[in-house]
C-alpha positions in Angstrom: -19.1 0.0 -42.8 -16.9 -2.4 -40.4 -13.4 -0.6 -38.9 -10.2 -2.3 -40.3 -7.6 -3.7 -38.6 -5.4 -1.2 -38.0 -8.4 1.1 -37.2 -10.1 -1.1 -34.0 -5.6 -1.5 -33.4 -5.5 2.4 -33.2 -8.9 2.7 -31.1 -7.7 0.4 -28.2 -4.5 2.2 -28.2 -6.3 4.9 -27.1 -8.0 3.5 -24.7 -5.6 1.9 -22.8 -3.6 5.8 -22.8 -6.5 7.1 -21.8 -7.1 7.8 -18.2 -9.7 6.8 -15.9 -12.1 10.0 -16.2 -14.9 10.1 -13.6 -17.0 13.1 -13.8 -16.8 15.3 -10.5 -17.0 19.0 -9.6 -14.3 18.9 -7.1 -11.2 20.3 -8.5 -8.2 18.1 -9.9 -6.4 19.4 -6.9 -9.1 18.6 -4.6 -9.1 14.9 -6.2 -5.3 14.5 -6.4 -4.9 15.9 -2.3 -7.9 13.3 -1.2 -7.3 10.5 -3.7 -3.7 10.4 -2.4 -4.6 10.5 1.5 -7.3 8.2 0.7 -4.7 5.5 -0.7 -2.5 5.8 2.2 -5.7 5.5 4.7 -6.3 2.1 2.1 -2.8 0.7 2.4 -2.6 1.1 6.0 -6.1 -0.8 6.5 -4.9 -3.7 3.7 -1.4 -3.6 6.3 -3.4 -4.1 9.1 -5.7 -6.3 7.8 -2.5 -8.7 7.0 -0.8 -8.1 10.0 -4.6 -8.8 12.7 -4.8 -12.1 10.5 -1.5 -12.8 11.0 -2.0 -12.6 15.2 -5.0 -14.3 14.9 -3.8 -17.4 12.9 -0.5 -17.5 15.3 -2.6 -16.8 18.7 -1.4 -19.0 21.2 -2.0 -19.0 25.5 -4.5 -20.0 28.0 -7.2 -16.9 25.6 -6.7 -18.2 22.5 -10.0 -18.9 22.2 -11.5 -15.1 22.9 -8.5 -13.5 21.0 -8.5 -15.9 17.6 -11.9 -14.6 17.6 -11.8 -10.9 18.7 -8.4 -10.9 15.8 -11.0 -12.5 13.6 -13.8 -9.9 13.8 -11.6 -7.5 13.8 -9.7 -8.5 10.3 -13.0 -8.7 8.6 -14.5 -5.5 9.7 -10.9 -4.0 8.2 -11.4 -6.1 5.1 -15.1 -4.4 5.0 -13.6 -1.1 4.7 -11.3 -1.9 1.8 -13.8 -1.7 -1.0 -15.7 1.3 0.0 -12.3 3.1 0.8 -10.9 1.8 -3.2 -14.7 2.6 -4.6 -14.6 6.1 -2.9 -11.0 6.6 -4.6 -12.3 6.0 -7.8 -16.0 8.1 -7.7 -14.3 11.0 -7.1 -12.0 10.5 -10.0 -8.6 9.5 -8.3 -6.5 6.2 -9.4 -6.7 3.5 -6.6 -3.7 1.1 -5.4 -3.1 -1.3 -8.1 -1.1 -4.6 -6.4 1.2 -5.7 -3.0 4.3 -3.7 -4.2 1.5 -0.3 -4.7 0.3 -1.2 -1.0 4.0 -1.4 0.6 4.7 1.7 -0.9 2.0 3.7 0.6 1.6 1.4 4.0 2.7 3.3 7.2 1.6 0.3 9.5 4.6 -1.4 9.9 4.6 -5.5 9.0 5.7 -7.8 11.7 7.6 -11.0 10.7 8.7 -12.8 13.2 8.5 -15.9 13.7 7.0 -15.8 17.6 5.2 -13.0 19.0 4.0 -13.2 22.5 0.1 -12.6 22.8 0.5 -9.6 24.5 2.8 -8.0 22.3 0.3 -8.7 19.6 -2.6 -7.3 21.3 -0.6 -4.5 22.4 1.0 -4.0 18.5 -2.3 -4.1 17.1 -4.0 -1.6 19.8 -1.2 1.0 19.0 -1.4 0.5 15.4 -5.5 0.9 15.6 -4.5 4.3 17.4 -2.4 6.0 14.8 -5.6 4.5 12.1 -7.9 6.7 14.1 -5.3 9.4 14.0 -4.6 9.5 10.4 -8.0 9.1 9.8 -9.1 12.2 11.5 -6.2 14.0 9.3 -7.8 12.6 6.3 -10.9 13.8 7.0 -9.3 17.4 7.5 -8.3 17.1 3.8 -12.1 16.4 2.7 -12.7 19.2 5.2 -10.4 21.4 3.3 -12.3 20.7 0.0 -15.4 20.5 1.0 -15.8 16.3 0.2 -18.8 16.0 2.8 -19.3 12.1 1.3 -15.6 11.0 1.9 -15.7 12.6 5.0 -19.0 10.9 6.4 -17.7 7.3 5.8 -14.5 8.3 7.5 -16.6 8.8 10.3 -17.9 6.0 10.8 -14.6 4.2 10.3 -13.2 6.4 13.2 -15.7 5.1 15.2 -15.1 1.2 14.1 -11.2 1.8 14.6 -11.5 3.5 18.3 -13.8 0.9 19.1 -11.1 -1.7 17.7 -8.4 0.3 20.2 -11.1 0.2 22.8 -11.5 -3.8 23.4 -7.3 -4.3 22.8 -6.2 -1.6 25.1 -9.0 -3.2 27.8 -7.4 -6.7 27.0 -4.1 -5.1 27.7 -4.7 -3.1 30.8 -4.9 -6.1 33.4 -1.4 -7.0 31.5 0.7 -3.9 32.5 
């Protein structure tokens, strides 16, 4: 027998009160404390992201060449981890950032706006801000530590590793700068 109107009206109510259940046996607290480090970890790599693209489309100097592309590599292996960061999020049953305003609430990288930055300052800005990544990364991964989220805290390995090798080449580019 086909659902009348105001029936199919009162089933998509539902739905859209419903919340996003993913089944998990971590515990709600478990998935609240990671799902909200995780979203901060996300905001700051979406920040980053921004702000590496930003350097490289405003490079300027006798290395523009090598840093447009180094800032260019770099932005897309941040981009990379966007997805998997957001798709982790959600598997484990946590709510994910939702638009710009979500990410500038959560982002602790801090934008940069002006209208000239000097090549060094940019490399120098962005080697700093891969530093406290890696950082808060490792804190993250105390938090899957605490509750026992081996999976979150394996990819957060690896994107340690990409980030201190990120900090790595900048800080080398910097150090006959100093």
């Amino acid at each position: 027998m086909p659902k009348n109107g105001s029936t199919k009206l009162s089933e998509l109510r539902k739905r859209r009160a419903a919340p996003l259940a993913t089944p998990t046996d971590l515990t709600r607290s478990a998935t609240k404390d990671i799902a909200g480090a995780m979203n901060a970890i996300l905001a700051d790599v979406f920040a980053l992201y921004l702000k590496t693209k930003n350097f490289h489309w405003h490079m300027s100097g006798p290395h523009f060449r090598d840093y447009h592309l180094l800032l260019d590599e770099q932005g897309d292996q941040l981009f990379a981890m966007t997805d998997p960061i957001a798709e982790r999020i959600r598997k484990i049953g946590g709510p994910t950032l939702k638009s710009i305003g979500h990410i500038s609430r959560f982002q602790r990288v801090l934008d940069n706006d002006a209208d000239y930055v000097a090549p060094s300052d940019m490399i120098a800005e962005l080697a700093e801000d891969n530093k406290t990544l890696a950082a808060r990364l490792r804190e993250t991964h105390n938090v899957c530590d605490e509750h026992r989220d081996i999976a979150t805290a394996s990819l957060i390995e690896v994107w340690i590793d990409e980030t201190e090798r990120r900090t790595w080449f900048l800080s080398e580019i910097r150090r006959g700068r100093r």
